[in-house]
Backbone as CSV, one residue per row, in Angstrom:
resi,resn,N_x,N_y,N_z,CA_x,CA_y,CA_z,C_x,C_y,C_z
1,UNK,30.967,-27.165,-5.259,30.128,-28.248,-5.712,28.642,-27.915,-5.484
2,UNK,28.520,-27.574,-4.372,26.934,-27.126,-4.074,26.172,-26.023,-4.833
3,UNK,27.415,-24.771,-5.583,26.772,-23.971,-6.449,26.447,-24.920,-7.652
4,UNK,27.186,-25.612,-7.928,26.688,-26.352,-9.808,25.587,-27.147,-9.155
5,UNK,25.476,-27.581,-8.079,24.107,-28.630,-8.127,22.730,-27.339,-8.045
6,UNK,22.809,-26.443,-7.190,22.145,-25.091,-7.537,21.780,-24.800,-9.023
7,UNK,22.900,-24.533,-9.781,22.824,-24.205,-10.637,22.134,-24.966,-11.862
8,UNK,22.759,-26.514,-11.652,21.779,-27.560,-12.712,20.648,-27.465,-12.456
9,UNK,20.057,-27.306,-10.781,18.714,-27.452,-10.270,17.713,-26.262,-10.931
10,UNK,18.454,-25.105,-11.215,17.786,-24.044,-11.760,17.732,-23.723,-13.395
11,UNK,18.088,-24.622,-13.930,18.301,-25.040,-15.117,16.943,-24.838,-15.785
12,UNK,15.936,-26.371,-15.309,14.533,-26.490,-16.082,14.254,-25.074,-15.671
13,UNK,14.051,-24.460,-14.753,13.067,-23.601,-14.399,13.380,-22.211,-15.327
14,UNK,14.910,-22.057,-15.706,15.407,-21.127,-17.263,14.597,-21.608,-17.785
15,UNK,14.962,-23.009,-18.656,14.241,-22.852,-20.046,12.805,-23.332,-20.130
16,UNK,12.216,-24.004,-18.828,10.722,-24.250,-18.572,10.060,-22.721,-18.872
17,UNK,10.655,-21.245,-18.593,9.372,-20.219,-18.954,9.080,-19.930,-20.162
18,UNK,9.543,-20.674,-21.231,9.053,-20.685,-22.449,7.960,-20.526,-22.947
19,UNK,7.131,-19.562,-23.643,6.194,-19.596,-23.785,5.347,-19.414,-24.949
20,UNK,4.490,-20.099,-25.872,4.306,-20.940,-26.701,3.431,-19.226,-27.276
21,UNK,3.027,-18.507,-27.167,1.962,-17.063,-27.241,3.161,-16.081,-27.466
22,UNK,4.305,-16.308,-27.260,5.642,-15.227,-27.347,5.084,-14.512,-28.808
23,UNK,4.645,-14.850,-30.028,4.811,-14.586,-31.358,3.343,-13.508,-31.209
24,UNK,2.977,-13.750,-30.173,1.025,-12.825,-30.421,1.429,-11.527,-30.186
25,UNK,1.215,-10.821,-30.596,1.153,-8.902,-30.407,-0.079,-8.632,-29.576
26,UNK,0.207,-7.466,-28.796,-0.670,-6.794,-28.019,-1.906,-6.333,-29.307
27,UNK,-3.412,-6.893,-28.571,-4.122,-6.520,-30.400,-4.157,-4.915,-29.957
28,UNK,-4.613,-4.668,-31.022,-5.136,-2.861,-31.497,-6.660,-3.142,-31.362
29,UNK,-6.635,-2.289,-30.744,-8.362,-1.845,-29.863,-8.877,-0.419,-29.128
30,UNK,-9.297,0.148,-29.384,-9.935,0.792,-29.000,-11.098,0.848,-27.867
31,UNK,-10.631,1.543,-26.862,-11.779,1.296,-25.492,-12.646,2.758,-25.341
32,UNK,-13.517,2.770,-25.826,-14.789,4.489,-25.760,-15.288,4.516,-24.737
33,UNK,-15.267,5.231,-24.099,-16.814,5.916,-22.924,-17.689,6.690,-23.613
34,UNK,-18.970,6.473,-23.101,-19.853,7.703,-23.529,-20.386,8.095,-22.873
35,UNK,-20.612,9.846,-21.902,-21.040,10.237,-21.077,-22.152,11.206,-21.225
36,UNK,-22.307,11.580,-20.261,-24.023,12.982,-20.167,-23.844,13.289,-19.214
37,UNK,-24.229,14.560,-19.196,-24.484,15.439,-18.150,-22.907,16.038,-18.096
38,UNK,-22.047,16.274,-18.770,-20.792,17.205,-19.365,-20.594,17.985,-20.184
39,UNK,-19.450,18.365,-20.161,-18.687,19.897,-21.002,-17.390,19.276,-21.255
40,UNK,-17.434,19.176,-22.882,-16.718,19.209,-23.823,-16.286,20.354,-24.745
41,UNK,-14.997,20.049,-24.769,-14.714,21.536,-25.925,-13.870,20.725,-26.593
42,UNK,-14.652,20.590,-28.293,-14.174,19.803,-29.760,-12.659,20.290,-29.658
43,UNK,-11.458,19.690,-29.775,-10.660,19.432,-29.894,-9.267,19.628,-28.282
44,UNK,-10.492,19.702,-26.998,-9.459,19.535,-25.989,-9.921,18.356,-25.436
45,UNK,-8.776,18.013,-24.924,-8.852,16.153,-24.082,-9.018,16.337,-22.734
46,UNK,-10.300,17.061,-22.271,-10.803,17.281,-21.212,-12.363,17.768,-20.886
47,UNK,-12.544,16.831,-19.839,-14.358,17.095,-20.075,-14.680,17.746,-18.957
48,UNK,-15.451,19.089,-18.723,-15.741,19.635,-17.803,-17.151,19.358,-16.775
49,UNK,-17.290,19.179,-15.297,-18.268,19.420,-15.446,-18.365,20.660,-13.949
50,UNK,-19.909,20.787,-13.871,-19.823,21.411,-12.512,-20.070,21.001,-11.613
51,UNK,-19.640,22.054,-10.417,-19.871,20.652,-9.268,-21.221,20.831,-8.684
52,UNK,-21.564,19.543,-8.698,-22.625,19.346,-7.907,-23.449,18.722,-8.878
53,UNK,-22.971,18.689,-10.378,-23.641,18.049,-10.687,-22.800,16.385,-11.021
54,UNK,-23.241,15.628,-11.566,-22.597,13.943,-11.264,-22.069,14.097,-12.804
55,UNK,-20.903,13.098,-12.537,-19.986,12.836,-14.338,-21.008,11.649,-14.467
56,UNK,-21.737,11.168,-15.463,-22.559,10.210,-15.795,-21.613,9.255,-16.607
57,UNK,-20.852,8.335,-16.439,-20.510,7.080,-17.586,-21.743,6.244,-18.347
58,UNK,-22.496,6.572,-19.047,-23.430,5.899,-19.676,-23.103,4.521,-20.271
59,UNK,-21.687,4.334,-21.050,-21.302,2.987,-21.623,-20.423,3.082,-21.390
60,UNK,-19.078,1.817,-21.757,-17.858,1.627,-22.127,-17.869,0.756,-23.312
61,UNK,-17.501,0.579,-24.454,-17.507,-0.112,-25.081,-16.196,-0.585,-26.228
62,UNK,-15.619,-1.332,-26.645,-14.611,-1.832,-27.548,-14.552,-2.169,-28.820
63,UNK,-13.539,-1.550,-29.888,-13.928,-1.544,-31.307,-12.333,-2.420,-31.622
64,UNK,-12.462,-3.286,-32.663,-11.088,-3.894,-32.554,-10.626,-3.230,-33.900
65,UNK,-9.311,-2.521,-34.044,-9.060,-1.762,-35.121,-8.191,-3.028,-36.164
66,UNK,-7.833,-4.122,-35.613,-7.685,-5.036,-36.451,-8.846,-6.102,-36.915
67,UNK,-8.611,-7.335,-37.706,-9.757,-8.272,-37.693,-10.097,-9.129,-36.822
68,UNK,-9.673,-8.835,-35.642,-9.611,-9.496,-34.254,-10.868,-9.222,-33.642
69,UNK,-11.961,-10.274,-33.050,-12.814,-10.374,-32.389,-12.260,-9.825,-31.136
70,UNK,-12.647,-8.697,-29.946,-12.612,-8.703,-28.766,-13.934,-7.871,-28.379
71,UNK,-13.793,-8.404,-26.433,-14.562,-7.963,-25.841,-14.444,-7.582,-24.430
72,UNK,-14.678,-6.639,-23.916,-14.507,-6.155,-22.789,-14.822,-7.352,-21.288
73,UNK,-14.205,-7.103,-20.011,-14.901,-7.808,-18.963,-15.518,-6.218,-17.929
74,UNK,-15.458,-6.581,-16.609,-16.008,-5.992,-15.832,-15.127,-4.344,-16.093
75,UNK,-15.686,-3.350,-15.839,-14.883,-1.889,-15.852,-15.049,-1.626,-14.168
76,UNK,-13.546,-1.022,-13.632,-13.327,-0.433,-12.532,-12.900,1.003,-12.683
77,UNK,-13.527,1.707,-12.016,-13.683,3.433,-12.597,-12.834,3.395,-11.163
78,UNK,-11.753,4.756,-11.762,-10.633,4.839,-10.496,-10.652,6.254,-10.708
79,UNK,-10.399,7.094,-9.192,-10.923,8.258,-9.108,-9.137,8.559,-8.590
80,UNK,-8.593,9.770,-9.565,-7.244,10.203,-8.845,-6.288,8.880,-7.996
81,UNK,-6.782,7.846,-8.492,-5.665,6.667,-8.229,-6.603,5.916,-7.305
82,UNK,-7.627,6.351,-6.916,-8.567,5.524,-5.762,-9.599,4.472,-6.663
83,UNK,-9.718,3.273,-6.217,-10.842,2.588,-6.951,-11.842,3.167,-5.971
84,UNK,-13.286,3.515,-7.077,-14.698,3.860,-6.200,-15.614,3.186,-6.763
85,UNK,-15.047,1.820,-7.536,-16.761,1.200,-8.309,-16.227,0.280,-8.951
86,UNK,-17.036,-1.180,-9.582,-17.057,-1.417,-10.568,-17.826,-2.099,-10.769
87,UNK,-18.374,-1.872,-12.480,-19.681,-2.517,-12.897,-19.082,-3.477,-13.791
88,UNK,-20.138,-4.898,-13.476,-19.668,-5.807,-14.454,-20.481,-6.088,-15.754
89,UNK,-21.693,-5.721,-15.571,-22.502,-6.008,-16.757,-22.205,-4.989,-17.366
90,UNK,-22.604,-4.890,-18.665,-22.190,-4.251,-19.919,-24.121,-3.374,-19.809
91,UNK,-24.263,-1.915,-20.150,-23.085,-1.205,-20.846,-22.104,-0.320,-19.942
92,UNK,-21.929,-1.260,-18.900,-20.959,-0.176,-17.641,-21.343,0.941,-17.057
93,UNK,-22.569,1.212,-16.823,-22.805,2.537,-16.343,-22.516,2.624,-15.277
94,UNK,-22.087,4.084,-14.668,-21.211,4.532,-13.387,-22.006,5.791,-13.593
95,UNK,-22.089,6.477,-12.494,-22.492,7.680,-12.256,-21.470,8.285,-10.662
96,UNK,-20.737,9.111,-10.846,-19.694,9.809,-9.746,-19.988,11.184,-9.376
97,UNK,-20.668,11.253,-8.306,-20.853,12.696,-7.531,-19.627,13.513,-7.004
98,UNK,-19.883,15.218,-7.874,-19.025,16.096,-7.570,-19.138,16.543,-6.330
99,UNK,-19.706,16.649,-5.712,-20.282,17.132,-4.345,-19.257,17.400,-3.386
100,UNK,-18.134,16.680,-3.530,-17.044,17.190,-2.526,-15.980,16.598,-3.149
101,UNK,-15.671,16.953,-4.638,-14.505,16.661,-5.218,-14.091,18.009,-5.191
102,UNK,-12.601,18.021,-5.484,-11.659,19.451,-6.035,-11.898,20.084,-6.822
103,UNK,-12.006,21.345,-6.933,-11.805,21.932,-8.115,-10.755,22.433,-9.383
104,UNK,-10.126,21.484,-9.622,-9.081,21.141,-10.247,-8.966,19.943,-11.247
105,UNK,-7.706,19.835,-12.137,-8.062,18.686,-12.709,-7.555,17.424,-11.861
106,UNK,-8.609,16.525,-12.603,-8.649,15.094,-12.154,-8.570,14.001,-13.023
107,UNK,-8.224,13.013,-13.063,-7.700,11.621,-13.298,-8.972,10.779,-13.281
108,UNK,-9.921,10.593,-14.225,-10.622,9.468,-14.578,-9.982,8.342,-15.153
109,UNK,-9.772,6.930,-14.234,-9.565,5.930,-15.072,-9.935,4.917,-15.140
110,UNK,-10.504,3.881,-16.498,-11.483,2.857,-16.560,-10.511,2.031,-16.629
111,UNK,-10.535,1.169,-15.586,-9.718,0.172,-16.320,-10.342,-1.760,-16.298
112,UNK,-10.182,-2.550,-17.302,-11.005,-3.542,-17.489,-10.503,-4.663,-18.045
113,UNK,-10.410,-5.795,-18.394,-10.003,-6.838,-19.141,-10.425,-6.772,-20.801
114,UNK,-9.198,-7.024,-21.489,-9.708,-7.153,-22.383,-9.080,-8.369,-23.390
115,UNK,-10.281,-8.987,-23.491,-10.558,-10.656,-23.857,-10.825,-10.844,-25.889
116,UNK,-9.558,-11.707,-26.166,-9.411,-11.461,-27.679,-9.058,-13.317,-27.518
117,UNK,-9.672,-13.928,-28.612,-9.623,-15.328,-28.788,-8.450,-15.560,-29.246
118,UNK,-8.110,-16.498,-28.405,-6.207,-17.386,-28.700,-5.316,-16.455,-28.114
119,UNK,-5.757,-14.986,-27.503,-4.480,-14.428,-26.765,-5.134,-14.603,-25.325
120,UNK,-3.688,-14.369,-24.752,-4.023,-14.236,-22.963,-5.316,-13.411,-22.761
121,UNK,-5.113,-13.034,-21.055,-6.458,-11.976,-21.037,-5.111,-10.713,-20.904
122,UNK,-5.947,-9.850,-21.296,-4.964,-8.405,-21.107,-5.745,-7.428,-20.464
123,UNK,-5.100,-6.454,-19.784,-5.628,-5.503,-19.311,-5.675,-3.986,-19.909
124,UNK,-6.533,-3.511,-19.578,-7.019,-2.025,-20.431,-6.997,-1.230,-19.686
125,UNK,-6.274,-0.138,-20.043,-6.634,1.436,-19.380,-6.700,2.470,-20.326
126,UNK,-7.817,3.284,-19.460,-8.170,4.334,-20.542,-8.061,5.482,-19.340
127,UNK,-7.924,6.875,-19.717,-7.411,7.879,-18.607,-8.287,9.503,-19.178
128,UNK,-9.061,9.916,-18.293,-10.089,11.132,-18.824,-9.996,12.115,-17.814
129,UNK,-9.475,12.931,-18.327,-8.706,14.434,-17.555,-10.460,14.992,-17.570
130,UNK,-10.761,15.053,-15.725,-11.814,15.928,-15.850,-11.479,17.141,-14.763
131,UNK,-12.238,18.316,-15.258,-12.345,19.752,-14.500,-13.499,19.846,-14.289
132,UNK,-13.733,19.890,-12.832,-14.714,20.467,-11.641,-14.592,21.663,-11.853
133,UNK,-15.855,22.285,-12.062,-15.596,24.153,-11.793,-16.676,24.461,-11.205
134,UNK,-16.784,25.491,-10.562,-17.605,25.719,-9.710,-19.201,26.452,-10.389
135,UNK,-18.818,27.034,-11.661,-20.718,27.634,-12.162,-20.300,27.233,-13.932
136,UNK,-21.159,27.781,-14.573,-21.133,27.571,-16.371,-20.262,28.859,-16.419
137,UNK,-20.089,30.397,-16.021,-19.444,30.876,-15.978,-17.521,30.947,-15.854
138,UNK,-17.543,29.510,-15.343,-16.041,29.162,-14.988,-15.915,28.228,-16.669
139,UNK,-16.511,27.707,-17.112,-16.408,27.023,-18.773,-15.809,27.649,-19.410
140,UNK,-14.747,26.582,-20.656,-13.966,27.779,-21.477,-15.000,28.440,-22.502
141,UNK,-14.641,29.124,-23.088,-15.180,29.114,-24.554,-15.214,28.438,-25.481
142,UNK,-16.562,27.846,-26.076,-16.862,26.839,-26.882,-17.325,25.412,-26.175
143,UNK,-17.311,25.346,-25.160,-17.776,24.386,-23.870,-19.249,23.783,-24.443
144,UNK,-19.669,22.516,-24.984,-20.653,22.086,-25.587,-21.219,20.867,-24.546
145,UNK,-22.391,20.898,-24.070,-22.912,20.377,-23.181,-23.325,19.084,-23.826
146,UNK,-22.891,17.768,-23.110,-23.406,16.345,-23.569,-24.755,15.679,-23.173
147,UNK,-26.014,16.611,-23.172,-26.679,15.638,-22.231,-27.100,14.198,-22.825
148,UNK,-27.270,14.654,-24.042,-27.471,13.051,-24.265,-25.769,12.229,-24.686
149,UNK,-25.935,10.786,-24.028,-24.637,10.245,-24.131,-23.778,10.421,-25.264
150,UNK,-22.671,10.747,-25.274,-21.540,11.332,-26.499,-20.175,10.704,-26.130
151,UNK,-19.929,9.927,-27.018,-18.260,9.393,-27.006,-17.180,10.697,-26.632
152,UNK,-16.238,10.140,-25.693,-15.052,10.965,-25.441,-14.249,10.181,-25.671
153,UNK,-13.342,10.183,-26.978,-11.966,9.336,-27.023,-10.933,10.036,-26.209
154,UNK,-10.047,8.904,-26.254,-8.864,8.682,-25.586,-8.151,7.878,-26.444
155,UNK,-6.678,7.994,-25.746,-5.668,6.817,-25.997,-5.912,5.554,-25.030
156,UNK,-5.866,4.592,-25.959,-6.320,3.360,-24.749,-5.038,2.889,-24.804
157,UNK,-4.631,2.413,-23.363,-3.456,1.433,-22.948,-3.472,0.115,-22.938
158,UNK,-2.955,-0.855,-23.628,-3.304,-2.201,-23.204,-1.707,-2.793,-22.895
159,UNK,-1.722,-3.829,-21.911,-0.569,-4.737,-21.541,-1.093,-6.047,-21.220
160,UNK,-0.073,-6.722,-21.056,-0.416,-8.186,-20.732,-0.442,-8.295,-19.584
């Protein structure tokens, strides 16, 4: 007897999580950085720099690939899984000293809210494979220097 009164009791709380937004899709968006003071090579998904000198994040910014208005909130720049920052005003600039990072690759990741009218808030991640090397000599071939700010795409992640 005490399981069915359990069981009626847990009843509303089944069909109470109903939720009225079930029909909205994750939107399509696009999340860019644009950096300086790096090494890019046109068609690898990795930005080099050297050490000692700083990865510069100049912006972050959001393009909605549908007709959906969105807009970014605060960006938290996460270093190899560590949070080390986050800027809330727009255009997000971060600046991260190599000075006693690895020389190896590393795990840049921005991650931020991203705010689209009539859906929930959702969250964004974007992920930027960078290599510390120790001189310009350690650069691959074809290694093109960003000093002035230059978009690095990515695949952006979004979830609810």
């Amino acid at each position: 007897m005490k399981k069915l009164i359990y069981l009626l009791c847990a009843l509303p709380l089944i069909f109470g999580t109903a939720c009225s937004d079930d029909d909205k899709k994750v939107p399509d968006a696009t999340i860019t950085a644009s950096f300086s003071g790096v090494y890019v090579v046109p068609g690898d998904d990795v930005i080099y720099v050297i050490e000692g000198n700083p990865v510069v994040v100049e912006s972050v910014k959001v393009e909605s690939n549908d007709k959906e208005e969105v807009a970014i909130g605060p960006v938290t720049y996460i270093w190899n899984g560590f949070d080390i920052g986050t800027t809330p005003v727009a255009p997000f600039k971060y600046v991260i000293s190599t000075d006693y990072l690895t020389k190896t690759y590393n795990l840049l990741s921005l991650r931020t809210s991203l705010l689209v009218v009539d859906h929930p808030i959702y969250t964004a991640l974007v992920q930027y494979k960078v290599q510390v090397v120790p001189d310009e000599e350690s650069l691959p071939d074809g290694a093109v220097y960003l000093e002035a700010p230059g978009d690095v795409e990515t695949e952006t992640y979004i979830e609810e």
